[in-house]
PDB file with SEQRES, HELIX, SHEET and CRYST1 records, atoms N, CA, C and O in Angstrom:
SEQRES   1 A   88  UNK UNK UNK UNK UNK UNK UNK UNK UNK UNK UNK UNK UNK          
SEQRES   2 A   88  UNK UNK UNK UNK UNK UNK UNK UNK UNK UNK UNK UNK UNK          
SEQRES   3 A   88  UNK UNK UNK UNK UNK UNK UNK UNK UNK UNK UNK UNK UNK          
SEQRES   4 A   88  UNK UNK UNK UNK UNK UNK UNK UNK UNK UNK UNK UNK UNK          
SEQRES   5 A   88  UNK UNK UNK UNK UNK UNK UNK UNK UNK UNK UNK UNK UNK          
SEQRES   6 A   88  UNK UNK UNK UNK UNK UNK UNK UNK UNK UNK UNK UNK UNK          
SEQRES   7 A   88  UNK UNK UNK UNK UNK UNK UNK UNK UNK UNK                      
HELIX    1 AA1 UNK A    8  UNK A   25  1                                  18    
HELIX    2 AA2 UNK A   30  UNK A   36  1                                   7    
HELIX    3 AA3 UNK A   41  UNK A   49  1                                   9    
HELIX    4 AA4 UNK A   57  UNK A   67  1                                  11    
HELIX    5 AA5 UNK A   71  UNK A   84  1                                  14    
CRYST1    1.000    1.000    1.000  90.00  90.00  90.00 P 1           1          
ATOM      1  N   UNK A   1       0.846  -1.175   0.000  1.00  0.00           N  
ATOM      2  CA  UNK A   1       0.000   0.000   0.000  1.00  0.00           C  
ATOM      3  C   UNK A   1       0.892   1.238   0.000  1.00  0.00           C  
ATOM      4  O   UNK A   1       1.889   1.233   0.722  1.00  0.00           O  
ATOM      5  N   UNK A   2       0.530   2.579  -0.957  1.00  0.00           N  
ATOM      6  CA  UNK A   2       1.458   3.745  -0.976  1.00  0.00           C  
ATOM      7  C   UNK A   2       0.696   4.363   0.036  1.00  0.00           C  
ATOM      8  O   UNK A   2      -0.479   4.050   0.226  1.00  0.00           O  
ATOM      9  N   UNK A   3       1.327   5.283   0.747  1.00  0.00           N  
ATOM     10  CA  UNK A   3       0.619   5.831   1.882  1.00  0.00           C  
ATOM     11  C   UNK A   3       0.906   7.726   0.818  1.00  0.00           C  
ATOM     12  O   UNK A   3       1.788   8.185   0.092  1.00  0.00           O  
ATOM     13  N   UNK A   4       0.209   7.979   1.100  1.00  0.00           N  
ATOM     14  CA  UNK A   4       0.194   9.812   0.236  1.00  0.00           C  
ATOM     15  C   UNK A   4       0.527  10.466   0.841  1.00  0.00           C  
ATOM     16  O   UNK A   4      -0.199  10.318   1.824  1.00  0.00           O  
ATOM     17  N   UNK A   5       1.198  11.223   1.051  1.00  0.00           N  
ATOM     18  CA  UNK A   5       2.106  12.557   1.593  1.00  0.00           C  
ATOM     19  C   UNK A   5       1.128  13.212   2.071  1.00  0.00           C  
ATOM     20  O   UNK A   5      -0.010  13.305   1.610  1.00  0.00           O  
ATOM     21  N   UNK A   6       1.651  13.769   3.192  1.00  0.00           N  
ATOM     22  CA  UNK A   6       0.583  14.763   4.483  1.00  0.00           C  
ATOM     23  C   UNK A   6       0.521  15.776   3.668  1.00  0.00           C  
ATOM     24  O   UNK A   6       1.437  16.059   2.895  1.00  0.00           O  
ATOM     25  N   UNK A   7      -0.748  16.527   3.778  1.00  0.00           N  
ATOM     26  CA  UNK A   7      -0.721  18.064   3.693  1.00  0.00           C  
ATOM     27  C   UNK A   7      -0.062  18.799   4.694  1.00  0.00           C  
ATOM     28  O   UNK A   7       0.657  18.253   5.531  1.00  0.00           O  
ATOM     29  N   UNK A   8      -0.252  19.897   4.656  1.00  0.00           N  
ATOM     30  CA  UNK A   8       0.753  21.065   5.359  1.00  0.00           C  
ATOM     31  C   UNK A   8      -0.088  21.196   6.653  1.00  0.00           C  
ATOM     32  O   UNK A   8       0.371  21.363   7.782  1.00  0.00           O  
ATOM     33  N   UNK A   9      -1.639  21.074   6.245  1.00  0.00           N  
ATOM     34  CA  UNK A   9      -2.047  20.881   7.050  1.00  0.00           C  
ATOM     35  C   UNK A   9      -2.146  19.599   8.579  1.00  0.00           C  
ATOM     36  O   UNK A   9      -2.273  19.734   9.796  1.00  0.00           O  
ATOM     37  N   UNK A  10      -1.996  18.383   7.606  1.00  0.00           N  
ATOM     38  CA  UNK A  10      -1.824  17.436   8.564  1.00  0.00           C  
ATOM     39  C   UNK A  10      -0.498  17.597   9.603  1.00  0.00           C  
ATOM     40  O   UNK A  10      -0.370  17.426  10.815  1.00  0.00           O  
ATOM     41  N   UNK A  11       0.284  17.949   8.688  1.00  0.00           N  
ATOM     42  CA  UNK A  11       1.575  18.377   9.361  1.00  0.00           C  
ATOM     43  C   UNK A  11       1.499  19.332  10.540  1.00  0.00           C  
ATOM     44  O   UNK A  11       2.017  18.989  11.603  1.00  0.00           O  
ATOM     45  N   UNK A  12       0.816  20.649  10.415  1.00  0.00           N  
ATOM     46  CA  UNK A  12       0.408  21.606  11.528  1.00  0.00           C  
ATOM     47  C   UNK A  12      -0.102  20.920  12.421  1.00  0.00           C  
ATOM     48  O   UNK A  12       0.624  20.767  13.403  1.00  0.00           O  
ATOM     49  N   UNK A  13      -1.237  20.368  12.462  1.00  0.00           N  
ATOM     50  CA  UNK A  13      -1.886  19.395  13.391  1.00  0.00           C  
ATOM     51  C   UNK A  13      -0.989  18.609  14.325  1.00  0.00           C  
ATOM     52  O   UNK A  13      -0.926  18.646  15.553  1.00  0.00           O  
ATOM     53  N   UNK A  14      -0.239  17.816  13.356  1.00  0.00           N  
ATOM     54  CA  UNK A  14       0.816  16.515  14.206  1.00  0.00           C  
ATOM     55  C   UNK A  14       1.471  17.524  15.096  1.00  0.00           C  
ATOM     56  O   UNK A  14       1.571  17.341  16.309  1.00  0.00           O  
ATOM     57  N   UNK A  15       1.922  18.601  14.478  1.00  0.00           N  
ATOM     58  CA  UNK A  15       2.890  19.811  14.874  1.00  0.00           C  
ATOM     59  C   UNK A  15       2.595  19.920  16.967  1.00  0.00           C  
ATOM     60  O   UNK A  15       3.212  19.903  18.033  1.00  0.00           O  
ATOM     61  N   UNK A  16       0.853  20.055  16.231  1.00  0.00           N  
ATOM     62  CA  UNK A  16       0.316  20.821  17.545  1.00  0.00           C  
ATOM     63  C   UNK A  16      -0.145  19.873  18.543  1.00  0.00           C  
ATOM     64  O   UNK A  16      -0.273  20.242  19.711  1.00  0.00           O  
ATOM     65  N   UNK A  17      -0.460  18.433  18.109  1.00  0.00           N  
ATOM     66  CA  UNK A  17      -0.344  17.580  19.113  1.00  0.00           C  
ATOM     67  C   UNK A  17       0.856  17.414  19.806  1.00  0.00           C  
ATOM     68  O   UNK A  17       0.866  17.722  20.998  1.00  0.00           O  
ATOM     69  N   UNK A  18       1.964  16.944  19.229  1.00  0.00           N  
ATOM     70  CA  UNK A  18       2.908  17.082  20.292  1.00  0.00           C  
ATOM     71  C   UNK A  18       3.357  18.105  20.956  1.00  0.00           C  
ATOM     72  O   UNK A  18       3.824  17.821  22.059  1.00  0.00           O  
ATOM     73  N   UNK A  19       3.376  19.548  20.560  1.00  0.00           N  
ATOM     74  CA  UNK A  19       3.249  20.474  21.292  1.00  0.00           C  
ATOM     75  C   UNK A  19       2.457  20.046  23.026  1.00  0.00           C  
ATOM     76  O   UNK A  19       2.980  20.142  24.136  1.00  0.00           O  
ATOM     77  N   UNK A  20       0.676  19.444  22.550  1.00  0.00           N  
ATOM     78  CA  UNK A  20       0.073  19.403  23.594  1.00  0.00           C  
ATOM     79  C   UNK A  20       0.727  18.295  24.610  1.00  0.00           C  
ATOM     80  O   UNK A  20       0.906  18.584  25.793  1.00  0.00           O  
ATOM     81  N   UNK A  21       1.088  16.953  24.055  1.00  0.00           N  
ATOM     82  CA  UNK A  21       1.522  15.938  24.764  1.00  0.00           C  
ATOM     83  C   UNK A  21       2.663  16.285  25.458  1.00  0.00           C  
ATOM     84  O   UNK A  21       2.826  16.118  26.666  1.00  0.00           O  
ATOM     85  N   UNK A  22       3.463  16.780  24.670  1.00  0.00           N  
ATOM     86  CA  UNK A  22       4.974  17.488  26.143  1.00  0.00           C  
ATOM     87  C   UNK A  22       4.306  18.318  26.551  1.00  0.00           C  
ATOM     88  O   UNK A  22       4.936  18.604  27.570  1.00  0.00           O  
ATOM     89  N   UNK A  23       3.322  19.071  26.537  1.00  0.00           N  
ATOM     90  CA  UNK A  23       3.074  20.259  28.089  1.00  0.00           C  
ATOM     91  C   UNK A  23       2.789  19.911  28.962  1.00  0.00           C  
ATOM     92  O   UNK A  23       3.169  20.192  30.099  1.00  0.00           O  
ATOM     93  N   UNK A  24       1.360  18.570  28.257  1.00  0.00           N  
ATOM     94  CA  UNK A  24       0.967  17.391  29.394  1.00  0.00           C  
ATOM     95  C   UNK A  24       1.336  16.941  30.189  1.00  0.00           C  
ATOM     96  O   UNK A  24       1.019  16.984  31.378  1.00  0.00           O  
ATOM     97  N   UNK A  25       2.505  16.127  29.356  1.00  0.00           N  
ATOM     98  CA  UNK A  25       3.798  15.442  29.966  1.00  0.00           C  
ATOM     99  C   UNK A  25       4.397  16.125  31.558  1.00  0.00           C  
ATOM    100  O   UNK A  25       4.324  15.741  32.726  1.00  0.00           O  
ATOM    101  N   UNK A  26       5.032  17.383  30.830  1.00  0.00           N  
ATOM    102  CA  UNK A  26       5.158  17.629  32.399  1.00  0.00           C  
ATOM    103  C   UNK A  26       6.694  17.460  32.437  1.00  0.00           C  
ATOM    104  O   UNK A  26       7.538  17.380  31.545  1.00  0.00           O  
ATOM    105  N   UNK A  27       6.766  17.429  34.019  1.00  0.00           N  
ATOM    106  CA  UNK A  27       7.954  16.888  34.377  1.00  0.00           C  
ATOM    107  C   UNK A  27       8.164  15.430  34.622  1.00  0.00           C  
ATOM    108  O   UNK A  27       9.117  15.046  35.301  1.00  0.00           O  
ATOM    109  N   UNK A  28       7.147  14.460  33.996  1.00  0.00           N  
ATOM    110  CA  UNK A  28       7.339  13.200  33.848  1.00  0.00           C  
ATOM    111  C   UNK A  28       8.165  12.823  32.743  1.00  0.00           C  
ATOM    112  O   UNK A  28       8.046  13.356  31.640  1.00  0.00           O  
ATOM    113  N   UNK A  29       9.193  11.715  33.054  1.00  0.00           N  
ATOM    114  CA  UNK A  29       9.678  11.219  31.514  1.00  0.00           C  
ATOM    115  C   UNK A  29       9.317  10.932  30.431  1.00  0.00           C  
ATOM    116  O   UNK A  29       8.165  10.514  30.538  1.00  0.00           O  
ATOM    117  N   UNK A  30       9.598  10.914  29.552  1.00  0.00           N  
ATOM    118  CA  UNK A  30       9.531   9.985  28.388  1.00  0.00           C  
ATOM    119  C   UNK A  30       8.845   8.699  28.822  1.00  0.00           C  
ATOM    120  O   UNK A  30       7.711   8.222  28.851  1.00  0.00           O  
ATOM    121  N   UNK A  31       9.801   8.450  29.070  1.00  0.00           N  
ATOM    122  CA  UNK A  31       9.922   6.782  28.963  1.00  0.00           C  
ATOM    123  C   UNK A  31       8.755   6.335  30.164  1.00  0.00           C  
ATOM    124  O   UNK A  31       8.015   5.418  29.807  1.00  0.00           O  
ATOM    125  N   UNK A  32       8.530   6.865  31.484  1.00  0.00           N  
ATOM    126  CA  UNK A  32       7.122   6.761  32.519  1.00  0.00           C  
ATOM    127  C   UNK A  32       5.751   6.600  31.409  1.00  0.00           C  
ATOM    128  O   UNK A  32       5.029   5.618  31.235  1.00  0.00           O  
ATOM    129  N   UNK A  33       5.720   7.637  30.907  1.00  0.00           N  
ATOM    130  CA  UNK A  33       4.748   8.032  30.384  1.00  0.00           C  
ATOM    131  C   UNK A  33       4.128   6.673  29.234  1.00  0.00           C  
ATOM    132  O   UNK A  33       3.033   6.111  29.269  1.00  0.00           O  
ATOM    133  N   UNK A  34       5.788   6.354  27.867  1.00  0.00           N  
ATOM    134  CA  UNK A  34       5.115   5.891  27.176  1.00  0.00           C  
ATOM    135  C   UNK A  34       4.772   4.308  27.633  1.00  0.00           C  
ATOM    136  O   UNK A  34       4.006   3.542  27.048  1.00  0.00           O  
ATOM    137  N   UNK A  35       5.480   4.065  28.725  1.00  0.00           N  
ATOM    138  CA  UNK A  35       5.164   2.876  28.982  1.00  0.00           C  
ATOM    139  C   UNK A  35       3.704   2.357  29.892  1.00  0.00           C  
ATOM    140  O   UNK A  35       3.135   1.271  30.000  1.00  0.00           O  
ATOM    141  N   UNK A  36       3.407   3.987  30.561  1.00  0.00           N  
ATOM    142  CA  UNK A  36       2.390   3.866  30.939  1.00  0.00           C  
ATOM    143  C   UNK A  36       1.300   3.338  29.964  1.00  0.00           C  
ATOM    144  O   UNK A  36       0.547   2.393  30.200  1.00  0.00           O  
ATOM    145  N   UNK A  37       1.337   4.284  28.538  1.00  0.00           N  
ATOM    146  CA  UNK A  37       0.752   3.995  27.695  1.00  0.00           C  
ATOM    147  C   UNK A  37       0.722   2.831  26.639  1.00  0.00           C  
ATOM    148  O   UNK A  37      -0.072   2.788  25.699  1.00  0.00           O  
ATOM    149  N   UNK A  38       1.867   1.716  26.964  1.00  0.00           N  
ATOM    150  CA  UNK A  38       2.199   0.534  26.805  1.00  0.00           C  
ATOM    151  C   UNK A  38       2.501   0.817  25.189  1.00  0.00           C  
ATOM    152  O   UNK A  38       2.040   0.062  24.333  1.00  0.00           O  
ATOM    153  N   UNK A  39       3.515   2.255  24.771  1.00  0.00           N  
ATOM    154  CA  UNK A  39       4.174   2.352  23.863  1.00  0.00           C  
ATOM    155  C   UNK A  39       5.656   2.318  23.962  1.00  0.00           C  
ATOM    156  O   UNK A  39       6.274   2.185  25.018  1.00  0.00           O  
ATOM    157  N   UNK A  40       6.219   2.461  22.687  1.00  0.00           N  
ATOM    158  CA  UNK A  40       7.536   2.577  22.596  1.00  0.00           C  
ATOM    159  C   UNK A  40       7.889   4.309  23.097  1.00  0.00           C  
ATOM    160  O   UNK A  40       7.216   5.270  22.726  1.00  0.00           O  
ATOM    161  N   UNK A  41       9.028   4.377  23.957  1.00  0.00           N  
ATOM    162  CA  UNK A  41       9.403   5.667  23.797  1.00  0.00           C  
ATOM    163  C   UNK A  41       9.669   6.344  23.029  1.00  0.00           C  
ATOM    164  O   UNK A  41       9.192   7.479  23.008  1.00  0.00           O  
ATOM    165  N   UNK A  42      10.506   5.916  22.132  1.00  0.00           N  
ATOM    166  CA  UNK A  42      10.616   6.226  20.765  1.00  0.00           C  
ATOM    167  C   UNK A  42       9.399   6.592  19.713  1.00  0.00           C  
ATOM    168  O   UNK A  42       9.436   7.409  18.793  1.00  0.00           O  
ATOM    169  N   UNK A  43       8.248   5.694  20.149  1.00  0.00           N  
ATOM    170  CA  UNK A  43       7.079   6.431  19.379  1.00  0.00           C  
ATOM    171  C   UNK A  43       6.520   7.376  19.697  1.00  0.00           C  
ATOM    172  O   UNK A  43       6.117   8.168  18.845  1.00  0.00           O  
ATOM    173  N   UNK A  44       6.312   7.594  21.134  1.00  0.00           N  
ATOM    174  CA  UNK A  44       5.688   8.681  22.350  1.00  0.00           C  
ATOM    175  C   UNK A  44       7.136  10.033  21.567  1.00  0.00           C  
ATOM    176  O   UNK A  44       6.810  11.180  21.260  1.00  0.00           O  
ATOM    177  N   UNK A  45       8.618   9.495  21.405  1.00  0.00           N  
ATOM    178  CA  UNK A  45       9.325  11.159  20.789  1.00  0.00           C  
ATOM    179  C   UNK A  45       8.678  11.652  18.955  1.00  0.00           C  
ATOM    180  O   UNK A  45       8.523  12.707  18.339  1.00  0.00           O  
ATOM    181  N   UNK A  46       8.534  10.635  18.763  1.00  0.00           N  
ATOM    182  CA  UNK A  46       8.248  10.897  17.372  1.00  0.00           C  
ATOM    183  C   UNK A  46       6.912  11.534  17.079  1.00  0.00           C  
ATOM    184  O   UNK A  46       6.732  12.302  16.133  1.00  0.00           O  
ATOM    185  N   UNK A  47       5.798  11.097  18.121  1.00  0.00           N  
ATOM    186  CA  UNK A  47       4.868  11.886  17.954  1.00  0.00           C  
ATOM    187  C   UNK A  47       4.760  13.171  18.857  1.00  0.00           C  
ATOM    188  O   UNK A  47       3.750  13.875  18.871  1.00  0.00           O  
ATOM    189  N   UNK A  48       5.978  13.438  19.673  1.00  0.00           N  
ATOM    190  CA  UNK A  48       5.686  14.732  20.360  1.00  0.00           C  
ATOM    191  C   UNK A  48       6.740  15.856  19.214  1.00  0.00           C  
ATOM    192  O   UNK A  48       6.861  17.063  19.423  1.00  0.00           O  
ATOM    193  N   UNK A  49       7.301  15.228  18.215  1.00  0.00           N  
ATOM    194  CA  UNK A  49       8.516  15.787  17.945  1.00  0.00           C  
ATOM    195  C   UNK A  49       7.954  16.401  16.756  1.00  0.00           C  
ATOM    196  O   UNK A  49       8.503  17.395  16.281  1.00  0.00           O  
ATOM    197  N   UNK A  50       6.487  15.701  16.017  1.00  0.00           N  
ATOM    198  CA  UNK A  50       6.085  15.827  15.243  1.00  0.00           C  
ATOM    199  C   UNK A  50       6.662  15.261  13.934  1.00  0.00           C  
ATOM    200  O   UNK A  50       6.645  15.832  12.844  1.00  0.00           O  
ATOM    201  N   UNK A  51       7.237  13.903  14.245  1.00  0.00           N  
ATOM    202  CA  UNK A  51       7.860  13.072  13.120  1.00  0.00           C  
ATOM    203  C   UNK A  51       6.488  12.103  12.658  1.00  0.00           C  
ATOM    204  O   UNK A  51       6.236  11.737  11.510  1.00  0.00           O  
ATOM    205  N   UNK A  52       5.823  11.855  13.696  1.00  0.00           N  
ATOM    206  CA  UNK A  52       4.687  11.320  12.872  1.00  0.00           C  
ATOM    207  C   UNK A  52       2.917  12.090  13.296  1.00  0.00           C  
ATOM    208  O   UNK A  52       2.244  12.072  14.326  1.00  0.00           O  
ATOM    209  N   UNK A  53       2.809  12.390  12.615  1.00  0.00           N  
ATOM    210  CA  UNK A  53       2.356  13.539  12.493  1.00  0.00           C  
ATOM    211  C   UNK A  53       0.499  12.537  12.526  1.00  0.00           C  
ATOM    212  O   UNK A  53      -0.349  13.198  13.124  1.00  0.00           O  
ATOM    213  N   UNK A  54       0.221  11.800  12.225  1.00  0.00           N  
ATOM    214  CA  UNK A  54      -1.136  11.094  12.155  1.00  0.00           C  
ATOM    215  C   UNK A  54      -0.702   9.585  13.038  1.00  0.00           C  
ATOM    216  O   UNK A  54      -0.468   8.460  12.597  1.00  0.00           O  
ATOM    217  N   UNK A  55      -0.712  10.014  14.175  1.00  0.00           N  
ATOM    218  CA  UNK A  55      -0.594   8.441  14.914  1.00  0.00           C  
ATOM    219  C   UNK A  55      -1.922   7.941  14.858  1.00  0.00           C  
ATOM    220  O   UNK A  55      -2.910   8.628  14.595  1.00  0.00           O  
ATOM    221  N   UNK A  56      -1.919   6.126  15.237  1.00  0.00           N  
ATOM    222  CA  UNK A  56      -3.177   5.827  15.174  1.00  0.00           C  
ATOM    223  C   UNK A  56      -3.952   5.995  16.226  1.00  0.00           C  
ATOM    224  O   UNK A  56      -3.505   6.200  17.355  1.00  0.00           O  
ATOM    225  N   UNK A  57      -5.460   5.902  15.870  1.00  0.00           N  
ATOM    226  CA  UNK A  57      -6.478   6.631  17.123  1.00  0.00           C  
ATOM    227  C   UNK A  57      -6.191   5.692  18.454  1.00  0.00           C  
ATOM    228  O   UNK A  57      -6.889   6.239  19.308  1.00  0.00           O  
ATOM    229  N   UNK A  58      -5.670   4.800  18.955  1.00  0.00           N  
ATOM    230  CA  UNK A  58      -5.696   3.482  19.730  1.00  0.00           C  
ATOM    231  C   UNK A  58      -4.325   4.330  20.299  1.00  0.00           C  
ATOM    232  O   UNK A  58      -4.585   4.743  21.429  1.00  0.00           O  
ATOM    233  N   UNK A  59      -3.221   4.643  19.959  1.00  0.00           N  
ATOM    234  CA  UNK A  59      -2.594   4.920  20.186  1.00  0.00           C  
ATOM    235  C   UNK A  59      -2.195   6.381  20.954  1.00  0.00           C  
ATOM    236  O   UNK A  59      -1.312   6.671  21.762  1.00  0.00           O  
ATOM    237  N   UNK A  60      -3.329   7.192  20.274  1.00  0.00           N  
ATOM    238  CA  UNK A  60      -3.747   8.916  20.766  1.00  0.00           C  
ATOM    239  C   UNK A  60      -3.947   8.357  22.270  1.00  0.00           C  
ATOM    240  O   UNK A  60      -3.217   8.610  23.228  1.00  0.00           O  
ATOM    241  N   UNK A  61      -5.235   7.444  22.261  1.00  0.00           N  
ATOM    242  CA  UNK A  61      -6.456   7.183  23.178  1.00  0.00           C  
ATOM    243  C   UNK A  61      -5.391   6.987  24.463  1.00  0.00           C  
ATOM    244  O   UNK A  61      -5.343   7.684  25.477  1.00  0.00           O  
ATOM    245  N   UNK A  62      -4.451   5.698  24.079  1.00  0.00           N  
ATOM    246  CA  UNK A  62      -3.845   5.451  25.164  1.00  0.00           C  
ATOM    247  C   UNK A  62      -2.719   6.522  25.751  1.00  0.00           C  
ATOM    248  O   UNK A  62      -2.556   6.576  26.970  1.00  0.00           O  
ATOM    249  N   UNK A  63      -2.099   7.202  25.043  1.00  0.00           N  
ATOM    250  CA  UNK A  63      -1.405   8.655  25.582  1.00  0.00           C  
ATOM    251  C   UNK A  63      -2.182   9.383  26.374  1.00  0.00           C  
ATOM    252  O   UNK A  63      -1.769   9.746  27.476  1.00  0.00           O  
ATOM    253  N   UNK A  64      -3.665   9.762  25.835  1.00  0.00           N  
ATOM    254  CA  UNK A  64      -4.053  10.901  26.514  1.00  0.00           C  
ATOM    255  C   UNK A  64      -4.353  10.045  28.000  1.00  0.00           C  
ATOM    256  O   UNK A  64      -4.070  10.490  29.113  1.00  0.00           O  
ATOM    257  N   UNK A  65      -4.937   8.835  27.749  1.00  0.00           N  
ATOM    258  CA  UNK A  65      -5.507   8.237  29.119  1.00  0.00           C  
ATOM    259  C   UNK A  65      -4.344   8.266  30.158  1.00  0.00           C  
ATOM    260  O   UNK A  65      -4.627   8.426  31.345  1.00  0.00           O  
ATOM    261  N   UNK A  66      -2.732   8.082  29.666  1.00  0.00           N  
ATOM    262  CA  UNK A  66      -1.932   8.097  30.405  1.00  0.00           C  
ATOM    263  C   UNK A  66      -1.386   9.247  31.555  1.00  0.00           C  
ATOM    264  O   UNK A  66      -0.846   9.227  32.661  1.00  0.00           O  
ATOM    265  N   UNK A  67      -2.010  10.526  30.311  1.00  0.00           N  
ATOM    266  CA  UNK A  67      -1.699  11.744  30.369  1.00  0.00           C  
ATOM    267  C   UNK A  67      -2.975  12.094  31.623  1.00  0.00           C  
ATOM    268  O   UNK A  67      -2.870  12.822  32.610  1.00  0.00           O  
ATOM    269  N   UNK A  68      -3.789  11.539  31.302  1.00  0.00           N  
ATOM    270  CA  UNK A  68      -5.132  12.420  32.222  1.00  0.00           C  
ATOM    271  C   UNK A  68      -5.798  13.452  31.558  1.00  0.00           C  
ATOM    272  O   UNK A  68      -6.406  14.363  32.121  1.00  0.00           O  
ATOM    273  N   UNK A  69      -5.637  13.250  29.964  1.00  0.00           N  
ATOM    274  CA  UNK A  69      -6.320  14.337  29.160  1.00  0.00           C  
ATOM    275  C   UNK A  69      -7.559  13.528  28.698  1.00  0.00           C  
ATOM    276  O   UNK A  69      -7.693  12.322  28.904  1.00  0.00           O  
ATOM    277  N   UNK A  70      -8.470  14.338  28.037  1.00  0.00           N  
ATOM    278  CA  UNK A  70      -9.875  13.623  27.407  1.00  0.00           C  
ATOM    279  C   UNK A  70      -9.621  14.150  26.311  1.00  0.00           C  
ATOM    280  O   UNK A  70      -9.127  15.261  26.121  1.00  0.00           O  
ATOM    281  N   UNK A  71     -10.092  13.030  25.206  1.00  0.00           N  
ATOM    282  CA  UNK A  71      -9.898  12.720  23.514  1.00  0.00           C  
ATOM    283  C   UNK A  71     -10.618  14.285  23.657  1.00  0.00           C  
ATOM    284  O   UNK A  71      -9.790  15.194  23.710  1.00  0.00           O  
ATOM    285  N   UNK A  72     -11.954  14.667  23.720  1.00  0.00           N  
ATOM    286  CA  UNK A  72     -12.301  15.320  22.912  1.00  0.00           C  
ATOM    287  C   UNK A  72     -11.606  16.580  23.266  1.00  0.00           C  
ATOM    288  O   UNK A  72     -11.435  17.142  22.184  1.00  0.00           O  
ATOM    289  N   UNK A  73     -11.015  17.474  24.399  1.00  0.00           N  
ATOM    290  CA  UNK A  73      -9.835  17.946  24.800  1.00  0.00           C  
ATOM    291  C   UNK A  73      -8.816  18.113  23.511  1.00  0.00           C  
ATOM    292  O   UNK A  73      -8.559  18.870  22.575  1.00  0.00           O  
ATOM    293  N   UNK A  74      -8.551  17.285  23.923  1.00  0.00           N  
ATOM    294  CA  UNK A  74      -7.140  17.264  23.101  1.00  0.00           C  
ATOM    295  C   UNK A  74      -7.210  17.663  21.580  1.00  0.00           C  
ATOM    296  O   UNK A  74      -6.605  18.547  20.974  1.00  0.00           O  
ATOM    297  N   UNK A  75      -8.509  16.367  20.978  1.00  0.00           N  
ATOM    298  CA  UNK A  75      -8.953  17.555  19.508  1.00  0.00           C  
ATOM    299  C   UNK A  75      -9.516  18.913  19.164  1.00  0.00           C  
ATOM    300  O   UNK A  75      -9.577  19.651  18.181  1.00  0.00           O  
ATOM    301  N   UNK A  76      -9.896  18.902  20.415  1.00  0.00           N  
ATOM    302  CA  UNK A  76     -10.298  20.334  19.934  1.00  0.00           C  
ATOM    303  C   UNK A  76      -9.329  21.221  20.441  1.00  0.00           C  
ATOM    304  O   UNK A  76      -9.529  22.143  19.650  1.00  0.00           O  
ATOM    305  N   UNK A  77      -8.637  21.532  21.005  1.00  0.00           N  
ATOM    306  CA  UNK A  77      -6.996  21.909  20.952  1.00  0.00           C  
ATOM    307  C   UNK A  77      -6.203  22.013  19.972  1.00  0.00           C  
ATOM    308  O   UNK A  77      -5.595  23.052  19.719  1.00  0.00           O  
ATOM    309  N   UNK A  78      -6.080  20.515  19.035  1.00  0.00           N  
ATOM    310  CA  UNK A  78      -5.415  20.138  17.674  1.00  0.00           C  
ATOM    311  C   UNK A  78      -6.002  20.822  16.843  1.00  0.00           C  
ATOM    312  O   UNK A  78      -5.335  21.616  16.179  1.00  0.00           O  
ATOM    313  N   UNK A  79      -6.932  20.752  16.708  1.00  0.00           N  
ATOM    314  CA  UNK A  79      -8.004  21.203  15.521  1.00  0.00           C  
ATOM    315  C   UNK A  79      -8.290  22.758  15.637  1.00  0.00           C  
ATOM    316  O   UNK A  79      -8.725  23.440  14.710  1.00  0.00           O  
ATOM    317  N   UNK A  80      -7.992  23.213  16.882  1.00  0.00           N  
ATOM    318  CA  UNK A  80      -8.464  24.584  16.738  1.00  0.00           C  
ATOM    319  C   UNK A  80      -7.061  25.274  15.877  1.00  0.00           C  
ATOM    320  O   UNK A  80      -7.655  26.147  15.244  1.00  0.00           O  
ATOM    321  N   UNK A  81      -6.345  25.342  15.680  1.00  0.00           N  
ATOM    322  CA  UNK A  81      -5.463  26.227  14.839  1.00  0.00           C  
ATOM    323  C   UNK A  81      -5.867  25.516  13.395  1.00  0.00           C  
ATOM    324  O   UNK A  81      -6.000  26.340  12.491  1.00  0.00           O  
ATOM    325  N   UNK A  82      -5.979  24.802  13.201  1.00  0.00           N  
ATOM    326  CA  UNK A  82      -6.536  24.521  11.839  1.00  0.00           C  
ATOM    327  C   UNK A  82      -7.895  24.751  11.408  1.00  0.00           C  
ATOM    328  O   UNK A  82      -8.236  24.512  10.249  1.00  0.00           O  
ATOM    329  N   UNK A  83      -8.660  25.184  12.247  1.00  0.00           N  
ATOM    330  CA  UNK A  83      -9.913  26.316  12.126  1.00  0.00           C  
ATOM    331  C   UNK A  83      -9.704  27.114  11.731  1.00  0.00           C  
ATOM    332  O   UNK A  83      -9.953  27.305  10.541  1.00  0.00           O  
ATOM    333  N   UNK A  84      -8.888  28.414  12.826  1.00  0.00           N  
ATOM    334  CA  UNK A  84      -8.337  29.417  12.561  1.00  0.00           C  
ATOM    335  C   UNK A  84      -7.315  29.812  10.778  1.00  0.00           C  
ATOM    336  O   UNK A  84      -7.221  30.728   9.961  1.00  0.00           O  
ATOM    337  N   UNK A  85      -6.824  28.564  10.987  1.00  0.00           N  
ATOM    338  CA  UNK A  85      -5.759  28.706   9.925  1.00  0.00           C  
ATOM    339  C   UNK A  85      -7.149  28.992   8.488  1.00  0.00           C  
ATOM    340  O   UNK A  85      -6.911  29.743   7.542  1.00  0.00           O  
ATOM    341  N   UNK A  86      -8.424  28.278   8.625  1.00  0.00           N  
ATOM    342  CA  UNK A  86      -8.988  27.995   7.895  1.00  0.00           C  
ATOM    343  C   UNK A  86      -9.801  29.482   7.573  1.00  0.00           C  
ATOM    344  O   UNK A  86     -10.050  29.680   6.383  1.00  0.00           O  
ATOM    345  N   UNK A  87     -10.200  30.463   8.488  1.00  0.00           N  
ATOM    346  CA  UNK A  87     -10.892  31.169   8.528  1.00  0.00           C  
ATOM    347  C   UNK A  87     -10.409  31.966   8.113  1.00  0.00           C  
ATOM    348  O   UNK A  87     -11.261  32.814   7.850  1.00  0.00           O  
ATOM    349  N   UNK A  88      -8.885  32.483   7.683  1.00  0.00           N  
ATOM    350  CA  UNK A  88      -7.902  33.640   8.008  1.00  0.00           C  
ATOM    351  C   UNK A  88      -7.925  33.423   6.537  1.00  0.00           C  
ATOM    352  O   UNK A  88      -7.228  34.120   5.800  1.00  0.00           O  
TER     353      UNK A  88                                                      
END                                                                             
């Protein structure tokens, strides 16, 4: 399967989730966190770093639960600059 190149937009988004997940984060580690979330650390940097920019929803779910954030929280957080971006 070819997977299609992000828009600029998807990219902003991924951008701004990990933005949210390290603020979350805190002064907890890396590595606490993603294992809380029974991920790789390495995946928990890549999606705060904004290297992967569309993680899967199973994977959001279990970050935020780790985090103590609520899904719909968090998207509408993500999503709000890409409103904005949209309106402007």
């Amino acid at each position: 399967m070819v997977r299609l190149p992000l828009s600029p937009a998807e990219l902003e988004r991924g951008e701004r989730l990990g933005a949210l997940l390290r603020q979350a984060r805190g002064d907890r580690s890396m590595v606490e966190v993603a294992l809380t979330a029974g991920i790789s650390p390495e995946t928990l940097r890549k999606i705060e770093t904004g290297r992967v920019a569309t993680p899967s929803f199973a994977t959001i779910a279990a970050v935020t639960t780790a985090l103590g954030l609520s899904l719909d929280e968090v998207w509408a957080a993500v999503s709000a600059g890409a409103d904005a971006a949209v309106a402007s």
